[in-house]
N, C-alpha and C positions, 0 to 999 in steps of 0.2 A: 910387585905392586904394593904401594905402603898401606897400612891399616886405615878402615874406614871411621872416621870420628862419630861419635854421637850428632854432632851438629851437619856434620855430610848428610848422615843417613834421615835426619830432617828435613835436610834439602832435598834430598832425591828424592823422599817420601813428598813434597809440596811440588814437586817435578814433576811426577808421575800422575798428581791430581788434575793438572792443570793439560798436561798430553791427554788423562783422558778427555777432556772439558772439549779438548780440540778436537780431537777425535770424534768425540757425539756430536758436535757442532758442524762436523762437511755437508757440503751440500750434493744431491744426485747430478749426473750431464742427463742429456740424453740422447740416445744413440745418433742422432742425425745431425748433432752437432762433430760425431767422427767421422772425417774422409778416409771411404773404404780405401782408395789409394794409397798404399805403400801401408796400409795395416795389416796387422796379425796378430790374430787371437791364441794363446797361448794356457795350457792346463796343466798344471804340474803336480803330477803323482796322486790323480784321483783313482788309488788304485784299491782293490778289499784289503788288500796286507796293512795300508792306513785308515782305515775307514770300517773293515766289517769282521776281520781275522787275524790271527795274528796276535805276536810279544809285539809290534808297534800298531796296533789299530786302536784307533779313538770313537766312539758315537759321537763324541764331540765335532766332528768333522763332519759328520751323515747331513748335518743341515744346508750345507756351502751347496749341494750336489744339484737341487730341483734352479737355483740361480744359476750355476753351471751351465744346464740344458737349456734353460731360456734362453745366456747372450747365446749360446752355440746357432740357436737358431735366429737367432739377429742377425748375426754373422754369415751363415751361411745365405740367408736373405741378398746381403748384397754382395757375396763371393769375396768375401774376407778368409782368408787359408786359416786354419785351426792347427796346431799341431797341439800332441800329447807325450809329452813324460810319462814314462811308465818304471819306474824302478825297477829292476831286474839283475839278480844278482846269482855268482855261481855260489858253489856251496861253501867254496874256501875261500869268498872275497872277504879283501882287506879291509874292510869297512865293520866287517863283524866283532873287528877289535875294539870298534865305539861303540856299537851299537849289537842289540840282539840280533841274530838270525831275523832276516824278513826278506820276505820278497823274494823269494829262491826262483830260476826260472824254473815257466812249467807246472808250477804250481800256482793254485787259484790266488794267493796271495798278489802274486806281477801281475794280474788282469783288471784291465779298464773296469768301473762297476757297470752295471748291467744300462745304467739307465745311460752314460755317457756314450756307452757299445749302442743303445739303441738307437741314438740319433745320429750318431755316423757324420760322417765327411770330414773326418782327425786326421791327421797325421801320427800314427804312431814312433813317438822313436823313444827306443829303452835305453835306458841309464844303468849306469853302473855306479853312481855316486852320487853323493846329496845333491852336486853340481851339474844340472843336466846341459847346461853351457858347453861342457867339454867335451861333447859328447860329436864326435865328427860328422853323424850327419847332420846335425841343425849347426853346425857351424857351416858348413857347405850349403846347407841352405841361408843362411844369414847372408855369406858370399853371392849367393846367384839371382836371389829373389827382390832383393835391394828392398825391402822394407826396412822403416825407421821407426814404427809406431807399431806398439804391442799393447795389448791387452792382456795383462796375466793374472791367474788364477791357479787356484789351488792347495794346498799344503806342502808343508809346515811354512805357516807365516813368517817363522822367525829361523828357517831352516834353511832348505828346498827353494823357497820360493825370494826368500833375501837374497842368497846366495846367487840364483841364474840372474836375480835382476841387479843387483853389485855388478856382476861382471859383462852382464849385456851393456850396460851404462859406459863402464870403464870402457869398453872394445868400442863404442862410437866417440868419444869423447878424446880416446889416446891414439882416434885416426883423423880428428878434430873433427867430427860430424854431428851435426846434431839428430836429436832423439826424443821423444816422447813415450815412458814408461807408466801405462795407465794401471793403477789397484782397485779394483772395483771393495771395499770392505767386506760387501754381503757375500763374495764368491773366494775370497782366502780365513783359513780357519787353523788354528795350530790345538796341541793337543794337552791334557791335563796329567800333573803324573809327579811324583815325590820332586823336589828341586826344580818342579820345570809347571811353574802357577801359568797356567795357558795365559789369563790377564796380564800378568806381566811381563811376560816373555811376547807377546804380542805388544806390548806400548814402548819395549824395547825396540821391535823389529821396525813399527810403523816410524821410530826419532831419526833410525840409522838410515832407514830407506829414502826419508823424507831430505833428511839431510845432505841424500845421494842425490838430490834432484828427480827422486820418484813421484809422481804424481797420485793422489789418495781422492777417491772421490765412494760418498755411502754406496751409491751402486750407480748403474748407465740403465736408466729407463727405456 
């Protein structure tokens, strides 16, 4: 990659101003304007290992969780399927070479938080990598269930949750189908830490996603 000039990094800095401008600017749907039909609500990696404990858990992420529980219960209103990501890793996974220890099975870190566990009607399926896409059983279910329209949530914004929806996007579009990828703002949350300004790592995620043909809306009333 060639070096970034002063006047690039001007640019990117008036870049970045204006993504957020657009950002604070979305407007809400509301939920009755989605056909429970061929939908699916989707939660990614609302687990304590991000969220309550743990070398990767944020507070920063504690606030996405009471939004969470609400659409869940939208959702399960008109029999919308939810499924959950749940990161889960063994003790010598290869993922550990990026990232610190987290999420070991077994340990309270891979479990759903208490409030997501209390409302029920998920789908659990564990991950074993940032990319919970490739994970056989929601691709088996992608294959049998014939929904097109998701609703996804969760962390890391510019992670976890770029990553399944990149390749959920790509897997209807390189079978020429269309799709509908809905971001509710208030229920995805990324995390704060040396090298990694949650702000901007988030207005990053929202230009890529957007550019993927991801849909961003402040939230679904």
């Amino acid at each position: 990659m060639v070096k970034i000039s002063n006047e690039a990094a001007e640019n990117a800095k008036k870049a970045a101003g204006e993504l957020a401008e657009e950002i604070n600017s979305l407007g809400s749907i509301s939920f009755s304007e989605i056909p429970a039909e061929g939908t699916a609500m989707v939660i990614v990696d609302a687990v304590n290992g991000f969220i309550r404990e743990g070398a990767m858990s944020s507070p920063r992420i504690e606030s996405i969780i009471p939004n969470i529980v609400s659409l869940m219960k939208k959702c399960k209103e008109k029999n919308i399927p939810i499924a959950a990501f749940a990161d889960c890793h063994g003790e010598s996974c290869a993922e550990f070479e990026s990232f610190p220890p987290h999420c070991v099975k077994g340990t309270s870190e891979s479990e759903i938080v208490d409030e997501i566990k209390a409302e029920g009607g998920y789908k659990l399926i564990e991950k074993n990598s940032t990319n919970g896409f490739h994970e056989q059983v929601f691709r088996d279910c992608l294959e049998a269930n014939g929904k097109s329209r998701f609703i996804v949530t969760g962390d890391c914004t510019d992670i976890c949750v770029l990553q399944f929806c990149l390749s959920l996007k790509t897997w209807f579009t390189q079978k020429n189908l269309r799709s509908e990828i809905i971001i509710p703002l208030n229920c995805v949350e990324t995390y704060d830490a040396p090298y990694h300004e949650a702000g901007f790592m988030s207005l990053a995620a929202y230009k890529i996603l957007k550019d993927s043909g991801i849909k961003f809306v402040s939230e679904i009333l």
